[in-house]
Each structure stands twice: as C-alpha cells, then as structure tokens.
C-alpha positions, 0 to 999 in steps of 0.5 A: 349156599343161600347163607354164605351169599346173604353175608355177602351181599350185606358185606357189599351193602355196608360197603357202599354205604361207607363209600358214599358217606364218604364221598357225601362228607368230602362234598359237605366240607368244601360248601360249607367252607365256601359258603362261610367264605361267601357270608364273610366277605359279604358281610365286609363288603356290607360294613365298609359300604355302611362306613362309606355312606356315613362318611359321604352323608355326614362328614362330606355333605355339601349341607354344613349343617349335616356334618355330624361331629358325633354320627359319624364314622368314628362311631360306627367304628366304635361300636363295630369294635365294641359289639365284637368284643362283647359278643366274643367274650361270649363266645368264649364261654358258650361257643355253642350258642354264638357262633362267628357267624353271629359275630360277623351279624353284629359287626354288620348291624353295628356298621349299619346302626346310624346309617340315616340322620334325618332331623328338624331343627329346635328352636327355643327363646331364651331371654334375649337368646335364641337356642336352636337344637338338633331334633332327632327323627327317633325311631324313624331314623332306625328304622330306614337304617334297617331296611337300607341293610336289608336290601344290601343283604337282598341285593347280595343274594340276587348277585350271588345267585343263592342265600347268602344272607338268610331270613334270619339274618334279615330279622337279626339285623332289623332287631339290631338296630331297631334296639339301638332306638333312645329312651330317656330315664327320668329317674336315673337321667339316662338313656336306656333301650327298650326295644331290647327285651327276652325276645331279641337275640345276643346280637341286638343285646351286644349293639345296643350295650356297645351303642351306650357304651363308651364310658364304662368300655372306653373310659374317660379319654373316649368320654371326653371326646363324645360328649364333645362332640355330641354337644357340638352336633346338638347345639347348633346355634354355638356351633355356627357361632364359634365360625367366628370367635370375634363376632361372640359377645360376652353375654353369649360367651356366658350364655354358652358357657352355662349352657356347656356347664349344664351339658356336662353335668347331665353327661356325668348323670348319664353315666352314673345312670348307665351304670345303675343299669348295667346289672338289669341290662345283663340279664338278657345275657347267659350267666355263664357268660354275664361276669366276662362281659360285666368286666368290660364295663369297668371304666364308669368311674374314671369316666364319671372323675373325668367329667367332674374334672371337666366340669371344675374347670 
C-alpha cells in the first residue's frame, strides 16, 4: 500500500511544481515588459529634456555671447544619432554583449554630453590686433554635465517610486561623458580622449567616437558646416565684428582672413589625425564586431578634399 501511495504523492509534487513555475513565468513577463517600458520612456523623457536645456542655455540665452553656433543642439542630436548607430552595428553581431538597453544608455548620455559650457574669454595682442577666443572650462564643463544627468535619473526614480535607473547606469552615464573630455595630440595635431581606456563600457566607447566623428560618419557637407560654425563659436572678436560688415576695415579683413586660412588648415590636420587613430581607438571595441563599426568611418577622405577645396578658395 505504502508504495502505490509514494508515486502518488511525488506525482502530486511535480505537479505543483509545474504549476507555480507556470504562474511565476506568467508574473515574470509582464514586469519586465513594464519595467523596460518604464526604462525607455524614462530615458526619452531624459534626451528631450537634455535637448531643452542646450537649446534654452545656448541658442535662447539673453547673453549673446552664450549662443554657441557649434554647442548647440544640432550637435547633440548629432551625436545621439552617431552613438546609436555605432552601438547598433554591435549589436548586430554581438547581441549578447549590448543590449537595447545600452542603446537607450548611450543616446541618454550623448544628449546629455555637452549640457554645460562654462568659458572665459582669451584675450591675445596681435600687432595692432586684439584677438579674443573662447577658453573652454575642460573637465569641469563635463563633469557638471554628468552629475546634472545623474540627478534627472535619481529624480526619475524617486517619482517613480522604484529603480528605474540602476547604479550601473549612473556610473555608465558619468564614464560617458567624462569620455567626451578633449586632449590635444601634438604629434598628429588632434584631439584624442584619454578618459576612454579598457576600463570604460562600449557605451562611452560609442559617445566619445560619435563626439569626433563628424568627418569620417558624416563627410564633407556636415564637416563644413562644424568647422563653420566652430570657428564662429571660438572666435569671438570676428564674431561680434561681422554684426557690422561696414564697420570691418581692410587690414581686419586680412587679418580674419588669414586667421580662417590658419583655422581650416588646422581642420584638415584634425581629420587626417583622427583617422590615424581610428584603428587605435577601435581596439577598445570586440574584433567580431571592429570592421562593421570601422565601416562607418569611410568619409575621412572626401572630408579632407573638402577642406582643401575649402582652403583654395
């Protein structure tokens, strides 16, 4: 009797087991739909509010002078768009080390990259000439950027009453932009990123790549148009003297003359240096997945003919 009842009982063990392994994976699905739907539109919220704040500080600001032709939000668009692709291309062939969820990482801390531009101006006697630059406060202007991030994410999660945003996205987001912070290269007369080491994720890897990346992604019309516009944000004292063409003698006109001529040969040079690095600066990326990102980056040249072209005339 004992042993027909075992069976019975084990049979009725299994079945319970199935039942609530059931019921458990039911409950599992719906979560964490919901929480990945918490986590994206979080993060949107986030981009768009990054977007808000470098338009209102720096194409709205009642101080002229804080109305950057360069850091503004085209370029934080451009390099949300930059970072996604890039982080895309490996996922594509390693889905298993980025997720969406890193994507939606990246774009969060591309948006939020350039969120503070604190600066002094440079001022340099020349001749009978006064040139007066933009001086950047680097590192600093990052790392405000980061911790403003940081407390929309900590302010998402005390409104929603649970983690959206875990300590791993806090520290991925502070590696992100902190990656974005300039050095220059005297020997190939670049900028290169040295924040950006083994020891940072693929998502700092992709922000500091897009940050750069205009010439080799974007070829020569979106080239132009940065070193345009960047030349516009540095230079202050030609930008507050074209308000009034008449007033511009002609020893400034060749003064600023020269001074642009100077500017697009130091462009070109940047390019042809960033893509010196760009096999160095991919190492920190999985080889299964290098060549698909490396094939991004294909415009350098027709950047590089642009600028000369540019130069010439």
């Amino acid at each position: 009797m004992l042993g027909l009842i075992a069976p019975s009982f084990l049979f009725i063990a299994l079945h319970l087991n199935v039942v609530v392994y059931t019921k458990l994976m039911e409950n599992f699905e719906p979560k964490t739909e919901v929480r990945e739907t918490k986590f994206n539109e979080a993060t949107e919220i986030g981009i768009s509010r990054a977007f808000d704040k470098v338009t209102t500080r720096f194409e709205n600001s009642p101080d002229e002078k804080n109305n950057l032709p360069y850091h503004n939000r085209l370029h934080s668009e451009d390099v949300v768009r930059r970072t996604a692709l890039i982080l895309s291309k490996i996922r594509e062939k390693l889905p298993s080390i980025v997720a969406e969820r890193d994507i939606g990482i990246g774009k969060l801390i591309a948006a939020n990259h350039d969120t503070v531009q604190n600066w002094q101006e440079n001022i340099v006697e020349e001749g009978q000439f006064t040139k007066i630059t933009r001086k950047r406060f680097v590192g600093t202007n990052e790392k405000a950027s980061y911790e403003e991030a940081q407390l929309f994410m900590e302010e998402i999660n005390r409104e929603a009453g649970e983690e959206i945003f875990t300590d791993s996205d806090k520290r991925a987001v502070q590696e992100g932009i902190d990656g974005t912070v300039p050095n220059w290269d005297q020997k190939e007369k670049t900028v290169t990123q040295l924040n950006v080491t083994d020891k940072v994720g693929l998502t700092a890897v992709a922000v500091a790549l897009s940050d750069l990346g205009t010439a080799g992604m974007d070829g020569q019309e979106g080239f132009l148009s940065e070193t345009d516009r960047l030349f516009r944000e540095e230079n202050l004292d030609v930008l507050d003297a074209v308000k009034d063409l008449s007033m511009i003698t002609d020893e400034q006109k060749e003064y600023f003359r020269g001074r642009m001529l100077s500017w697009v040969q130091a462009q070109i040079a940047f390019i042809i240096g960033r893509k010196n690095l760009l096999d160095s600066e991919m190492k920190w990326i999985p080889e299964e997945a290098r060549e698909s990102v490396k094939a991004l980056f294909d415009k350098f040249d027709e950047s590089i003919e642009a600028g000369k072209k540019s130069f010439e005339t």
